[in-house]
Structure formats: C-alpha cells, structure tokens
Backbone as JSON Lines, residues from 0, in Angstrom:
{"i":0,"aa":"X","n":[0.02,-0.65,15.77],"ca":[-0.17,-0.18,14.39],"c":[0.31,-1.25,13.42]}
{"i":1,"aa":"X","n":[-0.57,-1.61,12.51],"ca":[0.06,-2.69,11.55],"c":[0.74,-1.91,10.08]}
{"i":2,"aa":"X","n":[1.3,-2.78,9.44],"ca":[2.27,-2.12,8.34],"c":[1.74,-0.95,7.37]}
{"i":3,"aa":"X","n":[0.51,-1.52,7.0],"ca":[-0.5,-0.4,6.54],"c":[-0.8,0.45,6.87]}
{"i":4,"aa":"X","n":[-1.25,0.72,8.11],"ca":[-1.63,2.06,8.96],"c":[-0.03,2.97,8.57]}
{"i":5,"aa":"X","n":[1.06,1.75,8.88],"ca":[2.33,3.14,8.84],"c":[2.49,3.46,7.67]}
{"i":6,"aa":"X","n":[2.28,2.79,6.56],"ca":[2.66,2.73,5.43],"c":[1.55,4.58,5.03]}
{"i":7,"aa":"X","n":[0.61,4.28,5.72],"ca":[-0.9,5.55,5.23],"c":[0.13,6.69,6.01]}
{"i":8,"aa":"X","n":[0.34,6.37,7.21],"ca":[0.34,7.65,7.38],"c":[1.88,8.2,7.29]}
{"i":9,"aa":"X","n":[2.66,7.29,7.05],"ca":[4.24,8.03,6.56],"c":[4.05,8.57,4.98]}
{"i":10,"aa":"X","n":[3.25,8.09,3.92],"ca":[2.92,8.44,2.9],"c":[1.96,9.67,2.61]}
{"i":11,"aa":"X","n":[0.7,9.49,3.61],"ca":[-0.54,10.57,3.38],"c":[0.19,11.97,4.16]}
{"i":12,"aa":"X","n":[0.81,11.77,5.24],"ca":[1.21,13.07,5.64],"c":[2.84,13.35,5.31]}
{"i":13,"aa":"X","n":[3.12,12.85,4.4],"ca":[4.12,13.53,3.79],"c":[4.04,14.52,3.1]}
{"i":14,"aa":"X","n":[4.94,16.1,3.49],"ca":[4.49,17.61,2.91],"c":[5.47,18.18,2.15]}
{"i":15,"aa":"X","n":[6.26,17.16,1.7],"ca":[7.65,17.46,0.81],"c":[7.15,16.22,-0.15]}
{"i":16,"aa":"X","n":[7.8,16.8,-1.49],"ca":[8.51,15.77,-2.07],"c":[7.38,15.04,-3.6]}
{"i":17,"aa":"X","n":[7.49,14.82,-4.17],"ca":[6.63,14.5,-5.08],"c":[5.07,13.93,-4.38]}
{"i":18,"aa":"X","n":[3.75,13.82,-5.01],"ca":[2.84,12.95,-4.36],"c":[2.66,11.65,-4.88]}
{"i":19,"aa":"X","n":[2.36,10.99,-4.05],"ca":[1.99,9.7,-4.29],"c":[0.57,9.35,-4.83]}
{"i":20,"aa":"X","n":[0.92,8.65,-6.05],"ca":[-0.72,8.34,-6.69],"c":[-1.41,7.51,-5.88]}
{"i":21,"aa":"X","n":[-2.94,7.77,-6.15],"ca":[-3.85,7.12,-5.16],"c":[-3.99,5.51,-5.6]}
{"i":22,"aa":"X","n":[-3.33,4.98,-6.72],"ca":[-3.5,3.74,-7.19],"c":[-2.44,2.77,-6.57]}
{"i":23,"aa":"X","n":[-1.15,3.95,-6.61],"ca":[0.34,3.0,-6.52],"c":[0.04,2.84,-5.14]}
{"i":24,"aa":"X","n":[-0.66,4.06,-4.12],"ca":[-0.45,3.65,-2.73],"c":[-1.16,2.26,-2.16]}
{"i":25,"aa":"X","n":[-2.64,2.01,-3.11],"ca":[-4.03,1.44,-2.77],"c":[-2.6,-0.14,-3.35]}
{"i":26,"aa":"X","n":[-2.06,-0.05,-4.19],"ca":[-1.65,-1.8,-4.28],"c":[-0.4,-1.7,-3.04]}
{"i":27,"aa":"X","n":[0.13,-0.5,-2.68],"ca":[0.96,-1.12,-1.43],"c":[0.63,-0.86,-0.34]}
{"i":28,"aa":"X","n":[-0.54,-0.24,-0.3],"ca":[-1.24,-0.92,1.26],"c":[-1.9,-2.21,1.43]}
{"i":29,"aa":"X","n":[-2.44,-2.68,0.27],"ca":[-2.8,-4.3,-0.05],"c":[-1.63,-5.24,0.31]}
{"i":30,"aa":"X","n":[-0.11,-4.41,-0.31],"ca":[1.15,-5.38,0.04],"c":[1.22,-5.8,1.31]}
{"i":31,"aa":"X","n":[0.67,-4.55,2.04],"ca":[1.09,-4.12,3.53],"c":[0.53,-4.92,4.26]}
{"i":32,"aa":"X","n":[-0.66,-5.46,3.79],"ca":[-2.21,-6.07,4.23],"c":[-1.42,-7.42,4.44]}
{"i":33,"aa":"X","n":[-1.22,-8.04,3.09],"ca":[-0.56,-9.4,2.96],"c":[0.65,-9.57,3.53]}
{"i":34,"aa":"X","n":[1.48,-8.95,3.76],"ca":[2.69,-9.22,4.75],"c":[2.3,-9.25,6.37]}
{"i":35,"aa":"X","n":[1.06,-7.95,6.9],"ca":[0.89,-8.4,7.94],"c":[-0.03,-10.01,8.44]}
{"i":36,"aa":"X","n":[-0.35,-10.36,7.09],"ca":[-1.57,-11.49,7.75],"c":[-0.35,-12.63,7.51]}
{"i":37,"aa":"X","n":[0.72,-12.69,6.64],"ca":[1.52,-13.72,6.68],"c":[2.47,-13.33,8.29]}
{"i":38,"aa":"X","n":[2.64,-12.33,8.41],"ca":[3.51,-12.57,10.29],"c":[2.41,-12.78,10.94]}
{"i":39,"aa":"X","n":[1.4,-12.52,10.92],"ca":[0.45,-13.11,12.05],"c":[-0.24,-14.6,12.16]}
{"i":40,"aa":"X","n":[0.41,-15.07,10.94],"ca":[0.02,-16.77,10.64],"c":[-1.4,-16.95,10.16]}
{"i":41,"aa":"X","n":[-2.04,-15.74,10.0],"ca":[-3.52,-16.14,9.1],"c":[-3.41,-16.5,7.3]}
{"i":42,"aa":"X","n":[-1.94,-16.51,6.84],"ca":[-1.75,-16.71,5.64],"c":[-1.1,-17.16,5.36]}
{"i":43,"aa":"X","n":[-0.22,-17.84,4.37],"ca":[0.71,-18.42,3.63],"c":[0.68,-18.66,2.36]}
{"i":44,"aa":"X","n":[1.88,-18.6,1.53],"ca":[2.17,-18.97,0.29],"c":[2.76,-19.73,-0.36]}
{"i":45,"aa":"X","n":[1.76,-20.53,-1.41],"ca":[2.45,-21.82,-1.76],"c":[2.73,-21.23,-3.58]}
{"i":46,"aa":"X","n":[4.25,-20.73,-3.74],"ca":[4.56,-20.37,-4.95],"c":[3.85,-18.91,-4.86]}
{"i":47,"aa":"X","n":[2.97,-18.63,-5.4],"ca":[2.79,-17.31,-5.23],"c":[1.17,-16.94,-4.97]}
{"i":48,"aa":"X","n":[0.46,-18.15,-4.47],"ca":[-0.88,-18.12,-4.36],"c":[-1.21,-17.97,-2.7]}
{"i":49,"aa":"X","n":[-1.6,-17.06,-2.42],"ca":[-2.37,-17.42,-1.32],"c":[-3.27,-18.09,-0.24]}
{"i":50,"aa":"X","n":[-2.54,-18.89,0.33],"ca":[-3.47,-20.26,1.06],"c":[-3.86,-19.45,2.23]}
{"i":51,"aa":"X","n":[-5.25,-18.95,2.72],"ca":[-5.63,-18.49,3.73],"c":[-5.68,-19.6,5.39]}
{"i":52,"aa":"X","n":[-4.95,-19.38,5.93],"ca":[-4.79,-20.01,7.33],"c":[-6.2,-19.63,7.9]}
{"i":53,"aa":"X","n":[-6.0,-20.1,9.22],"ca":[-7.6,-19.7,10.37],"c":[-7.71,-18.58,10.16]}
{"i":54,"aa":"X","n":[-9.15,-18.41,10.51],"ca":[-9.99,-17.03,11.29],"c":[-9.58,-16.79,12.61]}
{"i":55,"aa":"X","n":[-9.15,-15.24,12.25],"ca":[-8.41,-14.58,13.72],"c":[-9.29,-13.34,13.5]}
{"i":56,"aa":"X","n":[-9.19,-13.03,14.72],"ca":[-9.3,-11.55,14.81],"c":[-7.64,-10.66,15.39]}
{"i":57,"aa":"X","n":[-7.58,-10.3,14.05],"ca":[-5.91,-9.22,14.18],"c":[-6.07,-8.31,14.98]}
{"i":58,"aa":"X","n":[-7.02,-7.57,15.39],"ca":[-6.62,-6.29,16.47],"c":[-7.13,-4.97,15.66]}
{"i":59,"aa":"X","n":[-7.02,-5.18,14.14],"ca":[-7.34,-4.27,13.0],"c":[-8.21,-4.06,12.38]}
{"i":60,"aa":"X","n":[-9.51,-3.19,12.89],"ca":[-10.65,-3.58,11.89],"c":[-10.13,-3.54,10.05]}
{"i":61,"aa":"X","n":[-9.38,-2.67,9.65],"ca":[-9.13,-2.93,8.27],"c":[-8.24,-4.17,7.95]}
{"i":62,"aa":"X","n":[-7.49,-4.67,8.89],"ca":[-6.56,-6.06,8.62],"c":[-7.68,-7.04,8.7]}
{"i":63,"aa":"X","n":[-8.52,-6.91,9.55],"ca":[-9.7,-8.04,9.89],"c":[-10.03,-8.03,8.22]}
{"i":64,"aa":"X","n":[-10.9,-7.18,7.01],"ca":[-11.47,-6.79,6.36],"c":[-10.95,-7.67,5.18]}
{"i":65,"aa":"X","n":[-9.11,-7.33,5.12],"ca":[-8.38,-8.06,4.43],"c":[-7.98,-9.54,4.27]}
{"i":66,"aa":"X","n":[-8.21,-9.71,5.33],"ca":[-8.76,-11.23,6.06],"c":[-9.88,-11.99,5.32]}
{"i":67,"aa":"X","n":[-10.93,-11.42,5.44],"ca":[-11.96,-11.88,5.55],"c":[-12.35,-11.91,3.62]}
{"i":68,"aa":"X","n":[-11.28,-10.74,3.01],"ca":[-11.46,-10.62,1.69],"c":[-10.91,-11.68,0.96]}
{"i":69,"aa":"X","n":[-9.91,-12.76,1.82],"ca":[-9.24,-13.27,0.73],"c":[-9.84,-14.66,0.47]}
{"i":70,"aa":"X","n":[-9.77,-15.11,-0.8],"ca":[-10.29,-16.11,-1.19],"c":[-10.06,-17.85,-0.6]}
{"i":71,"aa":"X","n":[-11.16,-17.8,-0.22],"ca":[-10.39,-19.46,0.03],"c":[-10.93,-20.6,-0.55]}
{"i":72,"aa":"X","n":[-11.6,-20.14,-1.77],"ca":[-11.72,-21.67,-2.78],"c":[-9.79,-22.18,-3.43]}
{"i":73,"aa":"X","n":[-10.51,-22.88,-4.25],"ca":[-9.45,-23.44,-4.92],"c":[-9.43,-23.21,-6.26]}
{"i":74,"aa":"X","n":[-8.55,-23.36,-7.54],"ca":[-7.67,-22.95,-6.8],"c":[-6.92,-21.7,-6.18]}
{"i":75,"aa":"X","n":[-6.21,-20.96,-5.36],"ca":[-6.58,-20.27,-4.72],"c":[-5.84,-18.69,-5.83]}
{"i":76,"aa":"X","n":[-6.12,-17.66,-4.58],"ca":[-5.83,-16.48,-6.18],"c":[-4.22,-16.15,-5.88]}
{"i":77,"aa":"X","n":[-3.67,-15.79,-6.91],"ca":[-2.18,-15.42,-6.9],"c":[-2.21,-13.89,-6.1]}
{"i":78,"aa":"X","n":[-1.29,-13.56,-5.52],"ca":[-0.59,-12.09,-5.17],"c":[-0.89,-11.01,-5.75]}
{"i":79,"aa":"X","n":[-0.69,-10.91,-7.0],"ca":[-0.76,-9.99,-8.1],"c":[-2.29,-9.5,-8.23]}
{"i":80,"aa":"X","n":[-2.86,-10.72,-8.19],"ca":[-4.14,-10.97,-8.59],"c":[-5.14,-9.83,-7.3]}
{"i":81,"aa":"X","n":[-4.66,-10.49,-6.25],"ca":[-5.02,-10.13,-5.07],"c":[-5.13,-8.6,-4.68]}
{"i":82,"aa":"X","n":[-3.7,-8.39,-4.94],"ca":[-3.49,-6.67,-5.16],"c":[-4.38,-5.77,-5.52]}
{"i":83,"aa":"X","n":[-4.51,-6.52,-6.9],"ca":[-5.76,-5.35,-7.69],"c":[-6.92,-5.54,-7.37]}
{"i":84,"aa":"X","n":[-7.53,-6.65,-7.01],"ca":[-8.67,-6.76,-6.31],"c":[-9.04,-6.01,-4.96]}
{"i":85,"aa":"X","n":[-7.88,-6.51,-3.86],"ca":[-8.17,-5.82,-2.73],"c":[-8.06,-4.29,-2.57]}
{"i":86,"aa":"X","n":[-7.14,-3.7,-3.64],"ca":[-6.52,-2.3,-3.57],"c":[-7.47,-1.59,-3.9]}
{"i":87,"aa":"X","n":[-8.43,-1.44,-4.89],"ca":[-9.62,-0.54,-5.0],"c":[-9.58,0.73,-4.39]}
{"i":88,"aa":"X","n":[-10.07,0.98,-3.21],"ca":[-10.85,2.35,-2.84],"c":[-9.58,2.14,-1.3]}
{"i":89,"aa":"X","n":[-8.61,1.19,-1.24],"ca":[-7.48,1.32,-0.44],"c":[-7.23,2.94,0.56]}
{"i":90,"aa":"X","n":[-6.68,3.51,-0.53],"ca":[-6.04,4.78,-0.28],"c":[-7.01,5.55,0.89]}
{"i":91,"aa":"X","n":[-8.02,5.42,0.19],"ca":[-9.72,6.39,0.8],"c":[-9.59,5.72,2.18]}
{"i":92,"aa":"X","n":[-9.3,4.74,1.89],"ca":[-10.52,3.91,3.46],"c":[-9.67,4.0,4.63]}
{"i":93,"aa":"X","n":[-7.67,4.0,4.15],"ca":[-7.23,4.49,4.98],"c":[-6.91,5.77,5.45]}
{"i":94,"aa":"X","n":[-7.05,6.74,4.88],"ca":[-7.12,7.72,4.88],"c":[-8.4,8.23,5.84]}
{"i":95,"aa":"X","n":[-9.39,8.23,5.44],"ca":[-10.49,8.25,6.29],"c":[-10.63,7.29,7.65]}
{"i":96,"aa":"X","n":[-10.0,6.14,7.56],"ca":[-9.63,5.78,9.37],"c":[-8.85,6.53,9.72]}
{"i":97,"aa":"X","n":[-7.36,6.67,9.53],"ca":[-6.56,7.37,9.95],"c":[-7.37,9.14,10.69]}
{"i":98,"aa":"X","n":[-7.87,9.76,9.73],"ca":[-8.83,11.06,10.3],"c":[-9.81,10.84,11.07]}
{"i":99,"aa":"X","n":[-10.48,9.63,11.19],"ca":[-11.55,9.48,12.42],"c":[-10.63,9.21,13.24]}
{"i":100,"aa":"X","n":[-9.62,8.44,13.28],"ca":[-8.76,8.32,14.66],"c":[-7.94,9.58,14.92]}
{"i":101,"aa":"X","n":[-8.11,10.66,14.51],"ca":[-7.09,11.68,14.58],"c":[-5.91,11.31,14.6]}
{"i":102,"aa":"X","n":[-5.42,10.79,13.37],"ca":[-3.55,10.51,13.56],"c":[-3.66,11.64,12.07]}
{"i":103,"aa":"X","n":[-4.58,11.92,11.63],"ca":[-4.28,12.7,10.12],"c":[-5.27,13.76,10.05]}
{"i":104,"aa":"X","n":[-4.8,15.28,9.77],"ca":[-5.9,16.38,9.45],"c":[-5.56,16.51,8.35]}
{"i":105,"aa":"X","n":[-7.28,16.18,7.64],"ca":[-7.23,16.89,6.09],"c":[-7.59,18.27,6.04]}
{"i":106,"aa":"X","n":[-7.34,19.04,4.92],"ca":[-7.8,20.23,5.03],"c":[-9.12,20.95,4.3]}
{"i":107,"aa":"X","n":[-10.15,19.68,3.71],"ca":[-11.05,19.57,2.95],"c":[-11.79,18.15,3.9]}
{"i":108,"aa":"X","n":[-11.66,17.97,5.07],"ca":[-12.82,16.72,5.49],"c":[-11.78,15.99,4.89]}
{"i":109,"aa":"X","n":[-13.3,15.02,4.66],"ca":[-12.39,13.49,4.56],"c":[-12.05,12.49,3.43]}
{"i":110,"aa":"X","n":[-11.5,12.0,3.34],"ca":[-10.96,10.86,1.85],"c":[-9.75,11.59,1.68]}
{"i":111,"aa":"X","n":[-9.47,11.04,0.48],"ca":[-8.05,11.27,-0.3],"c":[-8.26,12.53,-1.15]}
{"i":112,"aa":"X","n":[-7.01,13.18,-0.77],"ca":[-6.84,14.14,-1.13],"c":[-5.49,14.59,-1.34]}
{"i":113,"aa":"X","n":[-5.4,14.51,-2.68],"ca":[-3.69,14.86,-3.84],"c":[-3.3,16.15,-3.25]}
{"i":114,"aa":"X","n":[-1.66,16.22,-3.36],"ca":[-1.24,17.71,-3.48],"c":[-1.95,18.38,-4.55]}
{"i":115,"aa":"X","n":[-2.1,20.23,-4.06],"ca":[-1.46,20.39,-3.18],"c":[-2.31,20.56,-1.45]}
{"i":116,"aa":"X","n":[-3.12,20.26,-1.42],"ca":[-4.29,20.22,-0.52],"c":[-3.73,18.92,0.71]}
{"i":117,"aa":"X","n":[-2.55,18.81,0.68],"ca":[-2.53,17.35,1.75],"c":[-2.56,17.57,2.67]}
{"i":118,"aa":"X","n":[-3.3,15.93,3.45],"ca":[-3.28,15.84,4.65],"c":[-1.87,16.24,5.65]}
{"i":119,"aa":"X","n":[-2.22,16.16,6.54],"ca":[-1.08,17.02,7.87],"c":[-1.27,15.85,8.87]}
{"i":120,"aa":"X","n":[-0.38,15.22,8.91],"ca":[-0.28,14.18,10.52],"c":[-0.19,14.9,11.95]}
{"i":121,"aa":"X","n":[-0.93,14.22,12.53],"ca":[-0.95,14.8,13.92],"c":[0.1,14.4,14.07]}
{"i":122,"aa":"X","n":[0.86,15.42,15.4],"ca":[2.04,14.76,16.49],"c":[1.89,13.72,17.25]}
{"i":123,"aa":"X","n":[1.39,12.6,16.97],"ca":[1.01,11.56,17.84],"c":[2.19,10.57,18.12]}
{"i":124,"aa":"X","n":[2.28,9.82,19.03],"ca":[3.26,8.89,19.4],"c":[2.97,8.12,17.7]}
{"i":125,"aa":"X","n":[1.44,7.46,17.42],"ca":[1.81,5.9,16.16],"c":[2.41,7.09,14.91]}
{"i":126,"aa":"X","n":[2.07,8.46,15.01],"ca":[3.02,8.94,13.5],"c":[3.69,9.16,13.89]}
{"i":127,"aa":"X","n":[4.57,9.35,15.47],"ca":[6.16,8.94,15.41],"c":[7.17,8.06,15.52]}
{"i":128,"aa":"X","n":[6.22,6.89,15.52],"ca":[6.54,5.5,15.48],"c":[6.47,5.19,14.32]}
{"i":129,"aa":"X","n":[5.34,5.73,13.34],"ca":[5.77,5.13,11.71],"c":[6.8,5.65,11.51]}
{"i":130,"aa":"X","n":[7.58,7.14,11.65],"ca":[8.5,7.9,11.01],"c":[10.28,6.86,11.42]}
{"i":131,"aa":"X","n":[9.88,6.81,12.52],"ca":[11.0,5.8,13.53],"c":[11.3,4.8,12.46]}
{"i":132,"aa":"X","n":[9.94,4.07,12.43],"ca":[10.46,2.65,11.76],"c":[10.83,2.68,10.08]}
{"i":133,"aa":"X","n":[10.36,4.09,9.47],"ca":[10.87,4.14,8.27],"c":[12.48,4.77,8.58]}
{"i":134,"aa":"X","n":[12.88,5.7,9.57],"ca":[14.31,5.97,9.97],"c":[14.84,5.15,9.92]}
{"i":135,"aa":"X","n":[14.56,3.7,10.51],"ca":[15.62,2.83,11.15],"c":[15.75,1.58,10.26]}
{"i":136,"aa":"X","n":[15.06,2.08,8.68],"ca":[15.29,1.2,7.88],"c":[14.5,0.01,7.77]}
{"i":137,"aa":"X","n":[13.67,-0.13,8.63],"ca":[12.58,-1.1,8.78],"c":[12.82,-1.91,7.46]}
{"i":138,"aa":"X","n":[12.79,-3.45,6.92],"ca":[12.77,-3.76,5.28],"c":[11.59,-3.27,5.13]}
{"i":139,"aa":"X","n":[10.47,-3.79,5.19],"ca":[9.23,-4.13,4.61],"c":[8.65,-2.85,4.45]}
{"i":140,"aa":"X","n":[8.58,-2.14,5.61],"ca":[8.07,-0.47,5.13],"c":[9.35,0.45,4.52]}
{"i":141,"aa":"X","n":[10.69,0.1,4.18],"ca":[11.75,0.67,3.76],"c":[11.31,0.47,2.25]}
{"i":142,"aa":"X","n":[10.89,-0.65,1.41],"ca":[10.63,-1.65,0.0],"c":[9.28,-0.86,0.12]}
{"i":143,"aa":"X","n":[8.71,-0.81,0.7],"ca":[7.33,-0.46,0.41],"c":[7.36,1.02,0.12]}
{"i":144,"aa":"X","n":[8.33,2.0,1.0],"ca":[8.01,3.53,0.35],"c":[8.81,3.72,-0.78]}
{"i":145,"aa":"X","n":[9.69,2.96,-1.12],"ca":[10.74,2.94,-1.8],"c":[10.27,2.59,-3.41]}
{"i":146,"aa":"X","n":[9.06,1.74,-3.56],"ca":[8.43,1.24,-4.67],"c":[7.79,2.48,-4.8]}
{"i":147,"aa":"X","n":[6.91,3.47,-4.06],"ca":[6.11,4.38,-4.25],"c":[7.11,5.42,-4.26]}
{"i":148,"aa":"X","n":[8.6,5.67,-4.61],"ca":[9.08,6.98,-4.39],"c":[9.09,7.61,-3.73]}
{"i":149,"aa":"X","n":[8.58,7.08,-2.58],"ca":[9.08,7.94,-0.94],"c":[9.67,7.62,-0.15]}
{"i":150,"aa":"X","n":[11.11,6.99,-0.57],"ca":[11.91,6.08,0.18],"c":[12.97,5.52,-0.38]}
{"i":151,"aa":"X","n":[14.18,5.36,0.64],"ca":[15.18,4.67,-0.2],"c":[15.13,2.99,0.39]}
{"i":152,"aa":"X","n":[15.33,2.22,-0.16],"ca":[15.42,0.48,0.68],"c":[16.94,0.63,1.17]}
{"i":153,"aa":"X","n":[17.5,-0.01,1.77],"ca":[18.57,-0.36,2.34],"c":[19.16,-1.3,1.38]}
{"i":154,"aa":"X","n":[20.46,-1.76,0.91],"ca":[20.94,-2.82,0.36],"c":[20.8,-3.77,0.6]}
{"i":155,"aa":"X","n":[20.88,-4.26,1.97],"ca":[20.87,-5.75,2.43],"c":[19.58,-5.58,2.68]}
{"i":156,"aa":"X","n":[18.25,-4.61,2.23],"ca":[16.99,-5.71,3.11],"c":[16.13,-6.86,2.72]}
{"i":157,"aa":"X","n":[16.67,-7.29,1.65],"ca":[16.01,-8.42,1.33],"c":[16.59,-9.79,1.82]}
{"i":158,"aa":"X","n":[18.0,-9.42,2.16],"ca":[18.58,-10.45,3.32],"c":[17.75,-11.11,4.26]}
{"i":159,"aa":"X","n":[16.98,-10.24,5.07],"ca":[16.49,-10.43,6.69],"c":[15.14,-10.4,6.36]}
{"i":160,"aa":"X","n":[14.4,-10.78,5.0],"ca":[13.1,-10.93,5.25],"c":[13.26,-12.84,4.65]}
{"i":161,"aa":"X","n":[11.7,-13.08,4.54],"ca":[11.69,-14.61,4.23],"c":[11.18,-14.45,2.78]}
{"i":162,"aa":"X","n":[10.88,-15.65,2.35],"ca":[10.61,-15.48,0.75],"c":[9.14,-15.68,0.29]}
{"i":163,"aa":"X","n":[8.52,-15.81,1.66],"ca":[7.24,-15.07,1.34],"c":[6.62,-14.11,1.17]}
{"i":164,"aa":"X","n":[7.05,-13.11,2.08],"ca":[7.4,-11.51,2.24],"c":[8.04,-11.14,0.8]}
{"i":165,"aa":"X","n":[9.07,-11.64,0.67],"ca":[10.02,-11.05,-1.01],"c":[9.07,-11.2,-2.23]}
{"i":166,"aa":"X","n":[8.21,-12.18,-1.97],"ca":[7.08,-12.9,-3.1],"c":[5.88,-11.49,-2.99]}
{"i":167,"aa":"X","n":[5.61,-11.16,-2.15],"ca":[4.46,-10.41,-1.99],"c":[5.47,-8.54,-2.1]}
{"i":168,"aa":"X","n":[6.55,-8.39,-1.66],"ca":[7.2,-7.25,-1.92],"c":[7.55,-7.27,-3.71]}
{"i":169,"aa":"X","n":[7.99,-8.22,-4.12],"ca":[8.14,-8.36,-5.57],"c":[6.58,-8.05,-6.37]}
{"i":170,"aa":"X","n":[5.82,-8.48,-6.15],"ca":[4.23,-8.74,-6.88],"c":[3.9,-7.07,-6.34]}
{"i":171,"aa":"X","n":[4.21,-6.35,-5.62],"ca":[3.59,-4.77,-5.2],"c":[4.43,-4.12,-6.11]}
{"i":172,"aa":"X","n":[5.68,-4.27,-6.23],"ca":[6.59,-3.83,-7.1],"c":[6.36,-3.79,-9.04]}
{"i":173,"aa":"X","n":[5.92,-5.1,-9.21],"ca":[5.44,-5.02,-10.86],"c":[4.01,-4.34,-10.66]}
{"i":174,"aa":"X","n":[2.88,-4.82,-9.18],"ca":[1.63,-4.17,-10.29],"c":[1.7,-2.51,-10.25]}
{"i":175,"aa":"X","n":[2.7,-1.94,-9.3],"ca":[3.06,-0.65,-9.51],"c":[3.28,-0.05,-10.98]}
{"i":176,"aa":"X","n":[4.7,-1.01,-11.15],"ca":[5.32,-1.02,-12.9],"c":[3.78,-0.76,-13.72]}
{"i":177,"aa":"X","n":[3.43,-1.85,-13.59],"ca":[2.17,-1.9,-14.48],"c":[1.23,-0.7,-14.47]}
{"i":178,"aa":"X","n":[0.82,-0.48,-13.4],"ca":[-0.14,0.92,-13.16],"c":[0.41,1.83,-13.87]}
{"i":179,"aa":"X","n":[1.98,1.95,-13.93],"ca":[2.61,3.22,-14.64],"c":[2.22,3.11,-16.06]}
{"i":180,"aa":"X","n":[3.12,2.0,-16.76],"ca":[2.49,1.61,-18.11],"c":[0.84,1.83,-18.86]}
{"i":181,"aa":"X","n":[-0.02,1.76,-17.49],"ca":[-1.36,2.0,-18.45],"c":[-0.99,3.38,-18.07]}
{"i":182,"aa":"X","n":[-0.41,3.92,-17.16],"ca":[-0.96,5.74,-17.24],"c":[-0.46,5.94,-18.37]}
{"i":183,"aa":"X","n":[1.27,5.69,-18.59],"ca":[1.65,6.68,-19.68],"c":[1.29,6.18,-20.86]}
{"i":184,"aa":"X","n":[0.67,4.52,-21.13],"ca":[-0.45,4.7,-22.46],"c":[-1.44,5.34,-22.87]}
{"i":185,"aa":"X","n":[-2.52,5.26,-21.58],"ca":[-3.78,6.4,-21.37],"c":[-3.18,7.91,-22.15]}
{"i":186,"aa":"X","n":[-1.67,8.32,-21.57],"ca":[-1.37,9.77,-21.89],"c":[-1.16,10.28,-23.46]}
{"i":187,"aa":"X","n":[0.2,8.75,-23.99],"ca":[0.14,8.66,-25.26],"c":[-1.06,8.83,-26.37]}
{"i":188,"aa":"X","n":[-1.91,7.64,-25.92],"ca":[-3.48,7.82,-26.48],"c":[-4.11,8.98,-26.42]}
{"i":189,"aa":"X","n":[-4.18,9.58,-25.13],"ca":[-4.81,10.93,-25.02],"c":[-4.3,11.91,-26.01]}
{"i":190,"aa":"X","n":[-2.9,11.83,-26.07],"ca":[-2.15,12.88,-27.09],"c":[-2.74,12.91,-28.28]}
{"i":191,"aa":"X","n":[-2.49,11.46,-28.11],"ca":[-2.37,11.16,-30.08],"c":[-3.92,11.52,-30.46]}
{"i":192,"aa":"X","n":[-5.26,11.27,-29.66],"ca":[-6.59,12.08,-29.59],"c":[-6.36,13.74,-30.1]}
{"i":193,"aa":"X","n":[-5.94,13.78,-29.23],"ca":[-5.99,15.53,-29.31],"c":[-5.46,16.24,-30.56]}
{"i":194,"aa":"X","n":[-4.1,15.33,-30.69],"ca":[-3.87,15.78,-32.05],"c":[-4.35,15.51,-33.44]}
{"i":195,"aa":"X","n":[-5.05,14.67,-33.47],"ca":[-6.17,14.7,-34.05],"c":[-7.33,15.51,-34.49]}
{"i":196,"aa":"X","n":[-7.38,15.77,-33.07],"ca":[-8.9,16.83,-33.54],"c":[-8.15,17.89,-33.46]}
{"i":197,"aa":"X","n":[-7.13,18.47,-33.56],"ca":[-6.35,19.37,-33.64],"c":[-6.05,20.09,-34.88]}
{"i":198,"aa":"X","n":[-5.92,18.82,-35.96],"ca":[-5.49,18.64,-37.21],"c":[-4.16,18.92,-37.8]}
C-alpha cells in the first residue's frame, strides 16, 4: 500500500469526528503521491521544483498515473503548483479504487461521498495496516492527517524525515491554508450577497 492509499482509507473511513473536505484531502493525497515517488527515486527536488527521475513502474496503478503526470520540461513546475494541478478529482479516484478493491463500502455506490452518508472500511489486513501506521506515529502519514484535522503529528517528526519530504509536507500544508481562505471568502461574499438582496 503506498502513502496515499493509507492516507484514503484512514481518512474516507473515518466514522467519528469532523469530515474531511474533498479539496483538503485531493491536495494531500497529491502530497502523498510526491513523497511516495521521491522514496522510490522516480523524483527529486531541486529547491522546491520537481525534477522527474526515470520511468518506473511503482506497483500502483494511481502512483504510476502521478508519475506519468508530472512535468518534465523546463523549467520544471514547483510543489505547490503541482498540488493543485494533480489534486483535481483526487479524492473520487481514490475513493472509487479503494471500493473496486473492496478495502471501502460506500453506502450510495461509488465516488465521494461527505458525512453523513460515509464510507465504512472493510476489516481488511491494508485498513489495518493504515490504522497501525497512523498509531505508531508514522511522520509522513502522522503530518498528513494532522494538516487535514484527523490527526495529531508527533513533536519530533520532522526530525527523522529529509528536507525533501519537509518541502513537499510544508507546500500540502499552505495549499490547504489557502483552500480555507478562498472558502471562508466565497462565504463572506456569499453573505454579504444575501444581505443585499435582503435589504
């Protein structure tokens, strides 16, 4: 299971606890994307741009996907950049693998689907292996539920990662920030609409 898959399904079948927006999850499964292709050596970062290493095949048809998405002109695209590009329809696509592989029952078929209607994780060994590795403090999936509010990080985990990983955990972290900022402008605006035609 790569970071993403755990990241979907410790997040999608979570049945407590606030829900997770389908935007904040779609840029940290993108995070998830880019941390696994930098441990697998198909990537690297020079400052905060993405230099795509060889063509591999990861084991992942959606890691393959992420692979194959990232840019390799020059000069090449930043992190941030990357995020919002690759994150799109994120949430859906894992969500809907996860249910064709039976690791997740929705209760409406398939895609993403908000409380209070959420998906239910099967008892499977990989969703008790994601739950494990978010127990045991894992950094990278500890920072990652922890940006989305379903998680606490540990103090020291930015110790034991490298500073490419911190570069790409930092960049999931603001375009989160950011996603918030346009909602609660969208909301402001919306208000200030309404009261308007309100008079």
């Amino acid at each position: 299971m790569t970071t993403a898959r755990d990241l979907a399904l410790v997040v999608l079948g979570r049945t407590a606890g606030p829900a997770v927006g389908r935007g904040d999850l779609a840029l940290a499964l993108a995070g998830a994307e880019a941390v696994d292709l930098l441990t697998c050596g198909a990537l690297t970062l020079e400052g905060d741009s993405m230099v795509p290493g060889p063509r591999m095949a990861t084991g992942d048809r959606l890691l393959d996907r992420a692979l194959d998405s990232l840019d390799r002109s020059e000069p090449h695209e930043t992190v941030g950049d990357w995020l919002w590009r690759r994150g799109g329809a994120l949430a859906s696509a894992y969500a809907e693998d996860l249910e064709e592989a039976g690791l997740l029952a929705s209760p409406r078929g398939h895609g993403w689907h908000p409380r209070p209607d959420r998906s239910a994780p099967a008892d499977s060994p990989e969703w008790r292996a994601a739950e494990e590795r978010v127990a045991s403090g894992e950094p990278v999936l500890a920072a990652l539920t922890t940006v989305l509010g379903a998680g606490e990080a540990p103090a020291d985990a930015g110790e034991s990662l490298g500073d490419a990983v911190v570069t790409v955990l930092a960049a999931v972290g603001d375009a989160v920030t950011e996603l918030e900022a346009v909602r609660l402008r969208r909301d402001v605006e919306g208000s200030a609409f309404d009261n308007i035609w309100r008079g």
